[in-house]
TORVOBA-932216 format. One record per residue (C-alpha): residue in one letter; y, z, x. Coordinates in nm, 3 decimals, always signed. Example, Ala and Ser with C-alpha at 12.3 -4.5 7.8 and 13.67 -1.06 7.14 Angstrom:
! residues 2
<pt><r>a</r><y>-0.450</y><z>+0.780</z><x>+1.230</x></pt>
<pt><r>s</r><y>-0.106</y><z>+0.714</z><x>+1.367</x></pt>
END
This chain:
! residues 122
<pt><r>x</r><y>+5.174</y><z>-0.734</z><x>+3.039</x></pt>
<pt><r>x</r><y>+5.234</y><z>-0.384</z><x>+3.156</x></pt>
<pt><r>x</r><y>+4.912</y><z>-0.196</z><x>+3.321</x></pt>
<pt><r>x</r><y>+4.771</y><z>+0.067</z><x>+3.115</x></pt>
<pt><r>x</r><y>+4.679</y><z>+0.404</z><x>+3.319</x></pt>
<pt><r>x</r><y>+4.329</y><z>+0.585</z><x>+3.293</x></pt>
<pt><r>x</r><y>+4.403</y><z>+0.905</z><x>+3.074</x></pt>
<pt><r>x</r><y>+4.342</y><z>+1.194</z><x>+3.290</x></pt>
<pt><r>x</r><y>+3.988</y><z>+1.294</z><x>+3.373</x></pt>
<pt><r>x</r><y>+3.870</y><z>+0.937</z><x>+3.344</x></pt>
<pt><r>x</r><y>+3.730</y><z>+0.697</z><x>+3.568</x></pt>
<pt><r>x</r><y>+3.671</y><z>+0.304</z><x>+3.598</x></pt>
<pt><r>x</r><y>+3.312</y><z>+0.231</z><x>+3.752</x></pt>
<pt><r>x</r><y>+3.248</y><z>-0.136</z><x>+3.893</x></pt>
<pt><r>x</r><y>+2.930</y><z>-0.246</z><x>+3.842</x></pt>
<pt><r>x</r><y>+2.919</y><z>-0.555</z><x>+4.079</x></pt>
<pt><r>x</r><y>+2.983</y><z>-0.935</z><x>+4.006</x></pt>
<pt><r>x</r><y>+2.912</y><z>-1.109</z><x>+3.671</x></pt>
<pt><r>x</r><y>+2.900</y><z>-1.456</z><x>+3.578</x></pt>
<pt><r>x</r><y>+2.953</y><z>-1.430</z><x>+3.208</x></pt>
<pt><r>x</r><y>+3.218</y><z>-1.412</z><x>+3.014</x></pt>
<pt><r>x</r><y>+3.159</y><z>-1.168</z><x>+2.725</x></pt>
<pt><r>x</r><y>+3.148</y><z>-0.775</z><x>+2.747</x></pt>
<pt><r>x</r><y>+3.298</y><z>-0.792</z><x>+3.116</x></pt>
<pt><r>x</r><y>+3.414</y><z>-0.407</z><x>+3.084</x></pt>
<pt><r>x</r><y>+3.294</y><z>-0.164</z><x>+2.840</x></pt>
<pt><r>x</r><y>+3.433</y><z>+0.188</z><x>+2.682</x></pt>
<pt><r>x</r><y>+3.199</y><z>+0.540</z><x>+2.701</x></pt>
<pt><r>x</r><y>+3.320</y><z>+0.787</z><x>+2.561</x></pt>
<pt><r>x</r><y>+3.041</y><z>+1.015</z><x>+2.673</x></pt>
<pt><r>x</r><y>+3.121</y><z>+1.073</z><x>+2.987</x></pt>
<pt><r>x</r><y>+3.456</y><z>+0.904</z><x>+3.029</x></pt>
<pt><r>x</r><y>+3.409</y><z>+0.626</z><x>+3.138</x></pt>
<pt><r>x</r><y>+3.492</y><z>+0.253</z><x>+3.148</x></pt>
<pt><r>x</r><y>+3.245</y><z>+0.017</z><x>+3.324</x></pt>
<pt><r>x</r><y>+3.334</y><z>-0.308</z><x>+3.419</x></pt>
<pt><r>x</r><y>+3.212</y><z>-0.619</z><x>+3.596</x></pt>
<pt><r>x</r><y>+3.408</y><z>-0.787</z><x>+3.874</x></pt>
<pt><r>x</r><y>+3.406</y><z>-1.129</z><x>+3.683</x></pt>
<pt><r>x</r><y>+3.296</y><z>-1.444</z><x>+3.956</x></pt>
<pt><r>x</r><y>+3.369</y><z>-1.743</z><x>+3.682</x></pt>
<pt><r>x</r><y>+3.740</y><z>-1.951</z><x>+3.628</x></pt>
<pt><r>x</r><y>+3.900</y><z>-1.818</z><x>+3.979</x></pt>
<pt><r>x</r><y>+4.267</y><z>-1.890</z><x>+3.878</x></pt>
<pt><r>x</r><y>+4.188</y><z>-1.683</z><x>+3.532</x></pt>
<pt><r>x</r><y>+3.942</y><z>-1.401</z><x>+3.681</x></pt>
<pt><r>x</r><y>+4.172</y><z>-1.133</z><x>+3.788</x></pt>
<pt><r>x</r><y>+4.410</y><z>-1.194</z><x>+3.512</x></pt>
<pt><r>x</r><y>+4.123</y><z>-1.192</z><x>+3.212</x></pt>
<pt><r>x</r><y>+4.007</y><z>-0.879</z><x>+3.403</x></pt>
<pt><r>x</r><y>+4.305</y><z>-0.721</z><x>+3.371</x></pt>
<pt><r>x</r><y>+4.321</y><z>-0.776</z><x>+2.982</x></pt>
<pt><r>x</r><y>+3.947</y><z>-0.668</z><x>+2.913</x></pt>
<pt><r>x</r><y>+4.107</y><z>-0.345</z><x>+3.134</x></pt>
<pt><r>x</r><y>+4.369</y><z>-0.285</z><x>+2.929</x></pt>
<pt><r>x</r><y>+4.194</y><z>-0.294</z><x>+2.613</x></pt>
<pt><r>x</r><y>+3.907</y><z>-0.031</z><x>+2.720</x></pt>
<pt><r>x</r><y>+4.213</y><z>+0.221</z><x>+2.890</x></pt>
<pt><r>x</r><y>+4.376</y><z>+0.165</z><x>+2.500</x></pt>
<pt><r>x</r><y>+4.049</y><z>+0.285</z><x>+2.360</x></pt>
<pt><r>x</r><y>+3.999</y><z>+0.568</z><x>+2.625</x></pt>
<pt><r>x</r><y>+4.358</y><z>+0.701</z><x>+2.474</x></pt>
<pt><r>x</r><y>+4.252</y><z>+0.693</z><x>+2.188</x></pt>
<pt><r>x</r><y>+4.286</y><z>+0.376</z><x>+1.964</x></pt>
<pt><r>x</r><y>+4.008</y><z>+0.237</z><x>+1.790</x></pt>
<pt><r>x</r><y>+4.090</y><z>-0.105</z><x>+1.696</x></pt>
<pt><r>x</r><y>+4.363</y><z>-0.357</z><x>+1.489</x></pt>
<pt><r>x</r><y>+4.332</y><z>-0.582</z><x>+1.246</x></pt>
<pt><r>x</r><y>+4.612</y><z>-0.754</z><x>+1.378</x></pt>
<pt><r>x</r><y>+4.502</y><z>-1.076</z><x>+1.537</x></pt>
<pt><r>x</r><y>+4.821</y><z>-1.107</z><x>+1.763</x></pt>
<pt><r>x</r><y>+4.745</y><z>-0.798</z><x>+1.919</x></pt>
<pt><r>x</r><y>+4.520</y><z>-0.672</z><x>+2.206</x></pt>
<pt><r>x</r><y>+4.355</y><z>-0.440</z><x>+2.038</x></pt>
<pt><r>x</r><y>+4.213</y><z>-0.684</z><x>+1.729</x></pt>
<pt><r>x</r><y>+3.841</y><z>-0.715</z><x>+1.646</x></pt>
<pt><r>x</r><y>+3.748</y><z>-0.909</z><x>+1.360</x></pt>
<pt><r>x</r><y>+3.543</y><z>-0.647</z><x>+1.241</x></pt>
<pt><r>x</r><y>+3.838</y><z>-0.432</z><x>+1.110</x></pt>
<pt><r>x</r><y>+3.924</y><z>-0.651</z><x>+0.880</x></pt>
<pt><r>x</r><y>+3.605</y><z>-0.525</z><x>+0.685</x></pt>
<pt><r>x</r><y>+3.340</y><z>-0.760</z><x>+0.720</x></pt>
<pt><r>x</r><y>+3.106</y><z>-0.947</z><x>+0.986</x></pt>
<pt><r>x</r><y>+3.229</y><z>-1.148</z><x>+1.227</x></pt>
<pt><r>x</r><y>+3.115</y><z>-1.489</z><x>+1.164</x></pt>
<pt><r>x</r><y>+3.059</y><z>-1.706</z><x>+1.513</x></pt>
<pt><r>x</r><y>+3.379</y><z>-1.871</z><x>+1.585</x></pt>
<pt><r>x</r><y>+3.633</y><z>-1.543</z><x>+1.546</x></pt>
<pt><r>x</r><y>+3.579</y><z>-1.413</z><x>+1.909</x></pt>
<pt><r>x</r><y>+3.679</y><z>-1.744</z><x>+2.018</x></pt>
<pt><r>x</r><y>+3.962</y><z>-1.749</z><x>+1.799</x></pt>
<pt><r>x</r><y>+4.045</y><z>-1.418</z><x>+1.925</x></pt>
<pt><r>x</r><y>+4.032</y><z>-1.515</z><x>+2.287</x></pt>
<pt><r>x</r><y>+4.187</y><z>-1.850</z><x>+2.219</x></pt>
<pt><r>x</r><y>+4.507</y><z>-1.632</z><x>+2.066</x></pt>
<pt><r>x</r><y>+4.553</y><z>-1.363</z><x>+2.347</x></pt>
<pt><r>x</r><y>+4.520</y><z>-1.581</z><x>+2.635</x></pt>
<pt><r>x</r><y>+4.720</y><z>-1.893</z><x>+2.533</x></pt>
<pt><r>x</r><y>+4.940</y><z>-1.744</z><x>+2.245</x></pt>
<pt><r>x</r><y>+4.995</y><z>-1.399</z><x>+2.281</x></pt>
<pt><r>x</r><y>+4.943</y><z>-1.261</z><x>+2.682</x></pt>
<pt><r>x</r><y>+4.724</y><z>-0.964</z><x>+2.583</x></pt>
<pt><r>x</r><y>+5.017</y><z>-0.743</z><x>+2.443</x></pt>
<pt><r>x</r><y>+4.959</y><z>-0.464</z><x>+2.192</x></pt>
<pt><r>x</r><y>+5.112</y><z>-0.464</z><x>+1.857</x></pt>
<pt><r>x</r><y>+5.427</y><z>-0.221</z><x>+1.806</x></pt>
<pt><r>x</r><y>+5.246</y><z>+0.036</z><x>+1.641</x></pt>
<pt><r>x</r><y>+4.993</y><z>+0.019</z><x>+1.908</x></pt>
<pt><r>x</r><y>+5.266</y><z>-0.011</z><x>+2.232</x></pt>
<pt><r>x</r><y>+5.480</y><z>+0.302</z><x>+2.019</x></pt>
<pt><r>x</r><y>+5.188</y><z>+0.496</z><x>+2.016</x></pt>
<pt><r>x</r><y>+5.113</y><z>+0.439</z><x>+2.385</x></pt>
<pt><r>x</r><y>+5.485</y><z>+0.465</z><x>+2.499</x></pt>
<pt><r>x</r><y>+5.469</y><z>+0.835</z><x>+2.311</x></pt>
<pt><r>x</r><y>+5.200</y><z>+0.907</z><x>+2.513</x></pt>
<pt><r>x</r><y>+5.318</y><z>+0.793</z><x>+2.876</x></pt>
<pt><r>x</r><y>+5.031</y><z>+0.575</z><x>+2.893</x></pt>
<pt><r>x</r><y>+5.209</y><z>+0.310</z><x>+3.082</x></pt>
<pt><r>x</r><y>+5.221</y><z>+0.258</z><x>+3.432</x></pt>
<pt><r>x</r><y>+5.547</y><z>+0.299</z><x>+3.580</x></pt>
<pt><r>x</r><y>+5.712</y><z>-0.002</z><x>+3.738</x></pt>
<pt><r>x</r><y>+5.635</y><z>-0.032</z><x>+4.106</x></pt>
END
């Protein structure tokens, strides 16, 4: 999974330790900026699910709304049209983190790439 960078003239705000697991980092487009909440639950997981819910918000911060491809990181159910019924955001988070390793679909990675919005390799 390859880090997404903060588009330029935004900034990630902690907001301490949670213990759930839903809406661990949020988008606001406001006054650019992505909240988040150091996650305290499933230590081997934390960092790593952390990193995903990251990556997700930084997509939406350049600019990408959301997919209604289920493989990708961007996917919400909602985009297909319709309301989510119960079980799809488990389905979703079933799929990225034992399937698919939170990566973006090719249009989505493309449009990223053409924008430089990847951190470079350390």
């Amino acid at each position: 999974m390859k880090p997404v960078r903060l588009p330029e003239g935004w900034e990630e705000v902690c907001e301490g330790a949670a213990m759930q697991i839903d809406n661990i980092a949020w988008c606001r487009h406001s006054d650019w900026t992505i909240h988040y909440f150091e996650p305290a639950w499933a230590a081997p997981f934390d960092k790593w699910a952390l990193r995903l819910m990251l990556n997700h918000e930084r997509a939406h911060a350049w600019g990408i709304k959301q997919c209604a491809n289920p493989f990708c990181l961007m996917f919400e159910s909602n985009a297909w049209g319709r309301k989510e019924a119960w079980w799809e955001p488990w389905i979703m988070a079933v799929g990225i983190v034992f399937s698919f390793g939170g990566r973006f679909c090719r249009k989505h990675r493309r449009y990223l790439e053409a924008k430089g919005a990847f951190e470079a390799p350390a």
